[in-house]
N, C-alpha and C positions, 0 to 999 in steps of 0.2 A: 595479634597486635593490631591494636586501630591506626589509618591512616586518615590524615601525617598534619603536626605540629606544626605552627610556624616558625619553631622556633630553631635557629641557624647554631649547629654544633660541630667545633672543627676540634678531629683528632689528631694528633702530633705524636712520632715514632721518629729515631734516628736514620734507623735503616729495613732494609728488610730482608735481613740474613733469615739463614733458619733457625729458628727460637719460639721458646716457648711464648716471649713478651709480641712475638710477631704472628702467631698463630690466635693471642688473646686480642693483639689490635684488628685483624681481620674480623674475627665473630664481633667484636662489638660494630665495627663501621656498618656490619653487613645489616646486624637486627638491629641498629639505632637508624639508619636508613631507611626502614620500613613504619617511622614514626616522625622524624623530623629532616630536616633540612643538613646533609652532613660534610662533609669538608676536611676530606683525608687528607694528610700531609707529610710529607716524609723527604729529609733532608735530600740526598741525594739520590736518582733511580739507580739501582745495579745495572751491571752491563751486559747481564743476561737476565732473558724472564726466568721468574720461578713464578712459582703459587701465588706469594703474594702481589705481583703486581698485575694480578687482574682488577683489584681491588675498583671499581667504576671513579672516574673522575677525580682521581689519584695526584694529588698536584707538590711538585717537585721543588722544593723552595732555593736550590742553588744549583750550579754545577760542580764538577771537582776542582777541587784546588787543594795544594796540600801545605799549605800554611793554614794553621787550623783559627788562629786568630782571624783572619781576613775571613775566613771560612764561616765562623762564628756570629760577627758582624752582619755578614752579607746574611747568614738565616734570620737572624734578630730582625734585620730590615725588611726580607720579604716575610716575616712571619708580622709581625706589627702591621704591615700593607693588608696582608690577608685579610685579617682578622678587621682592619677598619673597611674594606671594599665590601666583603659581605656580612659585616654588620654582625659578627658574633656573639651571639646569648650565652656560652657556654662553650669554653675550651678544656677541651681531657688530655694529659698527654702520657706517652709512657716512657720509660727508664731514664737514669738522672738527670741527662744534656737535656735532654726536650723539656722535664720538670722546669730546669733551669730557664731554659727559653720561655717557657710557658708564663711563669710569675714574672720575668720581666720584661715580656711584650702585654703585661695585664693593664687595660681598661676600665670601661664599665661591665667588662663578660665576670662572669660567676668562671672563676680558674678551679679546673680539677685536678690534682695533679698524682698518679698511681707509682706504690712500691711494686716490683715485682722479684725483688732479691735484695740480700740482706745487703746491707755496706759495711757492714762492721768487721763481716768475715768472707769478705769479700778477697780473695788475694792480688787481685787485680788492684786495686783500689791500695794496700799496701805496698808503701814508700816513704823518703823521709819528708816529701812533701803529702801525706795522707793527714796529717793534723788538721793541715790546712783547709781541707774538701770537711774533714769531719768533724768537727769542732765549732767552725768558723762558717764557709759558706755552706755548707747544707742547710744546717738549722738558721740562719739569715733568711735564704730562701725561701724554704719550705714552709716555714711561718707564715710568709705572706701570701700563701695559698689560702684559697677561701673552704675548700674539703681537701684532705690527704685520703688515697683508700689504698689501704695494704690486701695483699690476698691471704694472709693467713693473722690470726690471732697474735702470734709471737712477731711478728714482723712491726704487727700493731704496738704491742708493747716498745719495740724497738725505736721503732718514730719515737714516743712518747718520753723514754726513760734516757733514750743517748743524745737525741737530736733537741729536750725540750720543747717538743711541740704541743698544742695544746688539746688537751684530750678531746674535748666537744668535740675537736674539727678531724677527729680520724676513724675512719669509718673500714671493715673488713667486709668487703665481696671478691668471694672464692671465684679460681676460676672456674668458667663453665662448659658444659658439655650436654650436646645433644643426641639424647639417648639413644634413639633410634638409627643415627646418623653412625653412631659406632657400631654400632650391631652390625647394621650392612658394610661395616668397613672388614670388621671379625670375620666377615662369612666370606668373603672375598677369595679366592684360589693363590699359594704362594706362588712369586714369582718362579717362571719355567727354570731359571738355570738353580734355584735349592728346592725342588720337589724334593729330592733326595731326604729334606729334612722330617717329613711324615714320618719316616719309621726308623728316626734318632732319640734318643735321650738327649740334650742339652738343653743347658742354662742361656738364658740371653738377656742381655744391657741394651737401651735404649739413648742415644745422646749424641751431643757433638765433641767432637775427638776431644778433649782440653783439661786440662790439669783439673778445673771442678769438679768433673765426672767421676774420680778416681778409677779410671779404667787401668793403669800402669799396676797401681793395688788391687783392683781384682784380678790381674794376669798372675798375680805373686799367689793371690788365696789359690786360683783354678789350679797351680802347680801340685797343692798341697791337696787340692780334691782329686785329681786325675791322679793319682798314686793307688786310691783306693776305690774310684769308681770309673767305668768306660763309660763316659761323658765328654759332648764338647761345650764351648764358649762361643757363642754367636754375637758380634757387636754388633749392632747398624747404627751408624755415624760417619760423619768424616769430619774434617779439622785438621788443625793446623801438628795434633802430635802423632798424627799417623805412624812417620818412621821410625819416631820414637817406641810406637806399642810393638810393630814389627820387632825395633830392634829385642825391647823386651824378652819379647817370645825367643828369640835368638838366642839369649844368654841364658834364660832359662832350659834349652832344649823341647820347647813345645812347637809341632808344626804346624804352620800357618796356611791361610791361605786368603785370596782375597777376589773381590767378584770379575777381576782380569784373567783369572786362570782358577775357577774354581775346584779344591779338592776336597771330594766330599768327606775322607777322613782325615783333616787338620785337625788338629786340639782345639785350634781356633779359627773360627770363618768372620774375618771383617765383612761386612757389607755392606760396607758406603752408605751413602745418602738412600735411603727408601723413600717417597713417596708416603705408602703407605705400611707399616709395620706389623699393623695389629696382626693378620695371619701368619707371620713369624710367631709373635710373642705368645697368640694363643695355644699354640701346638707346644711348645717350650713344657719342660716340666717344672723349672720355676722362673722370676723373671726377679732380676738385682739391679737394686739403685745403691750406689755406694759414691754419692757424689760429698764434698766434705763440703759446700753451702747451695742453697735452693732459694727459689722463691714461694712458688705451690709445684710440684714438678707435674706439669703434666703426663708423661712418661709412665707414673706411678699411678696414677688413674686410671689412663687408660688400661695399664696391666690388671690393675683388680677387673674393670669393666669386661677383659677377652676368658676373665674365668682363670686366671694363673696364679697361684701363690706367689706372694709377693716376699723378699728379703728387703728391708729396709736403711741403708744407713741411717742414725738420728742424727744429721746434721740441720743445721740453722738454715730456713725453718721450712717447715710443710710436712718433712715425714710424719713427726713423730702427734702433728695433730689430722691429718689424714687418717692411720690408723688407731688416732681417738686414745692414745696415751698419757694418762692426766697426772703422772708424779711428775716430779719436776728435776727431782736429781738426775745429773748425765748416767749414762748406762758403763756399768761395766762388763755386762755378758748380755745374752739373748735375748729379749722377752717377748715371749706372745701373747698377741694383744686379740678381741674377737676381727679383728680384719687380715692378718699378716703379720709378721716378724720383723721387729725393729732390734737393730743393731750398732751398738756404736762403730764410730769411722774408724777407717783403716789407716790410722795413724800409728801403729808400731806392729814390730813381730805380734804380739800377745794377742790383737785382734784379729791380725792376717788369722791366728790358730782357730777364736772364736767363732770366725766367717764362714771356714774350710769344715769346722765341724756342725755348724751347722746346715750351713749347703749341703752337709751328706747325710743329717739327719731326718730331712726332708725332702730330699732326693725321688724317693722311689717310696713315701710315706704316705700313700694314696687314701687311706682312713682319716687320717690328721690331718690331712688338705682339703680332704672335702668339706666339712664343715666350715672353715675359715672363707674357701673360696665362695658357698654360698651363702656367709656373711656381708663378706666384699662385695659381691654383686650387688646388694640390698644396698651397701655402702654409698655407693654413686649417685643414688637418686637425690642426697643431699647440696652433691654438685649440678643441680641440673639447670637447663636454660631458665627455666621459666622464673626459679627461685632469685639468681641473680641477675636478669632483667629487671624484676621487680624494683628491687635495690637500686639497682643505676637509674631506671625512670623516675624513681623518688630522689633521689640525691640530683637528677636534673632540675626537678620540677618545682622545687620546695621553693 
């Protein structure tokens, strides 16, 4: 990339938990940096560092306070300041609140304002004040954004068909990843305390703990695989339903273990927070997303990326167009696509059976796998940096 533009571009995030909307504001602050003038911004700093708050010149628009109206106000104000002090060409921001902040702290800047998860099937978002977000202000809002960019196709439609937004002004870039950048993460040695895991057979999930994920429904399928194969369940995540997945395992009679007291034959190995995954998930002999709503999952990239077969739930949205599935009807059984296996969500006994049999299908199917996984490999160079840079320097510049 050539440097650098005059032109002054400030990003807007709520927070900087661990997520995938916080892993995509990073890469972009990092390679729009290297062209223009940038102006990271993020409601409140955590009270401890992670990753993301290396981010350079990171500027903090409130302190805590937990009346969220005053809260609210005060970002409004110092985000309006912002934005007149350094003179903003162009404000991007990610997930609702900051949308919200972003169209009505807007100017004379060109507002951009990014989907990166559905609202619809949101369950968060689900309550008897939901009408009101969805109905009423979103689509007020999000109108008077000057571009919307969703990350996937179906997301797009969704702006478009629920929120009545105006087609011209919505635009899809996937997220992105750099290729080389994973490779050297793949090749990396697992952490010392699961070496053990080189000469296991298991499955492993990628996520943070939470009802989205459906990690509690894949503890139910795993029941129904480990009856018939000696295999484990590897999670890396943590979150808020931790004791719940433990307790889980409890009722069901699967032993657990977790990275405070690792046993290397649990049924199931939580492992917290990782850093980095990929040498986990590549050794795995398949790797499951069964989350019942997405944005683009990250997660799921990268697992085609480390060479693993991938199990797919088809939830709303990014599986089922990542593995490049073009019917449209909801699934009622299995289907294999040239990338992986997408599966409807584990929403009743009938799928739990679906899941179970085909997690054992593919298990120890090393002919059937290989094909698909050096499909998927091929698969990711469509997610790559340079394709969706492109896209965002034209959607700045235009």
């Amino acid at each position: 990339m050539e440097k650098k533009n005059s032109l002054n571009i400030l990003i807007l995030i709520p927070n900087l938990d661990i997520g995938g909307a916080q892993v995509s504001f990073k890469k972009l602050c990092n390679q729009l940096s290297e062209i223009y003038n940038v102006i990271p911004c993020v409601y409140t700093l955590p009270q401890a560092e992670n990753q993301f708050t290396q981010i350079s010149k990171l500027n903090e628009l409130t302190k805590q306070t937990s009346i969220k109206l005053i809260k609210f106000y005060r970002i409004y104000l110092s985000l309006k300041r912002l934005k007149r002090i350094h003179q903003i060409d162009v404000s991007i921001s990610f997930m609702e609140s900051a949308n919200y902040l972003n169209v009505l702290t807007k100017s004379k800047e060109k507002v951009i304002i990014s989907h990166r998860g559905s609202y619809l099937n949101d369950d968060e978002i689900k309550s008897k004040f939901s009408w009101l977000r969805l109905k009423l202000l979103m689509p007020w809002l999000f109108r008077k954004a000057d571009i919307s960019v969703s990350v996937s196709e179906a997301l797009k439609d969704e702006q478009i068909k629920a929120f009545r937004l105006p087609p011209q002004k919505q635009q899809v870039i996937y997220n992105f990843y750099e290729i080389k950048s994973l490779i050297a993460k793949i090749e990396e040695p697992l952490p010392s305390e699961l070496k053990f895991l080189n000469s296991k057979n298991y499955i492993v999930a990628v996520g943070r703990l939470h009802i989205q994920k459906g990690f509690k429904e894949l503890i139910h399928v795993f029941k129904y695989v480990k009856l018939k194969s000696k295999c484990q369940l590897v999670i890396i995540g943590d979150g808020e339903m931790s004791n719940e997945l433990i307790a889980t395992c409890q009722s069901l009679k699967l032993s657990y273990s977790t990275m405070d007291s690792v046993n290397q034959y649990a049924d199931v190995i939580f492992c917290g927070f990782i850093v980095n995954p990929l040498p986990i998930v590549t050794r795995a002999n398949l790797f499951v997303l069964t989350s019942f709503w997405e944005g683009f999952p990250n997660a799921l990239i990268e697992a085609m990326a480390s060479g693993t077969l991938v199990l797919a739930a088809d939830c709303p949205t990014g599986p089922r167009e990542i593995l490049d599935y073009k019917t449209k009807k909801p699934l009622d059984s299995s289907v294999k696509t040239q990338y992986g296996i997408l599966l409807p969500m584990i929403r009743n006994e009938k799928n739990e059976v679906i899941w179970s049999e085909t997690i054992l299908s593919y298990l120890n199917n090393s002919d059937e796998k290989k094909k698909l996984i050096e499909n998927s490999e091929r698969r990711i160079e469509d997610f790559s940096k340079e394709r969706a840079m492109k896209q965002w320097i034209h959607l700045i510049n235009e």
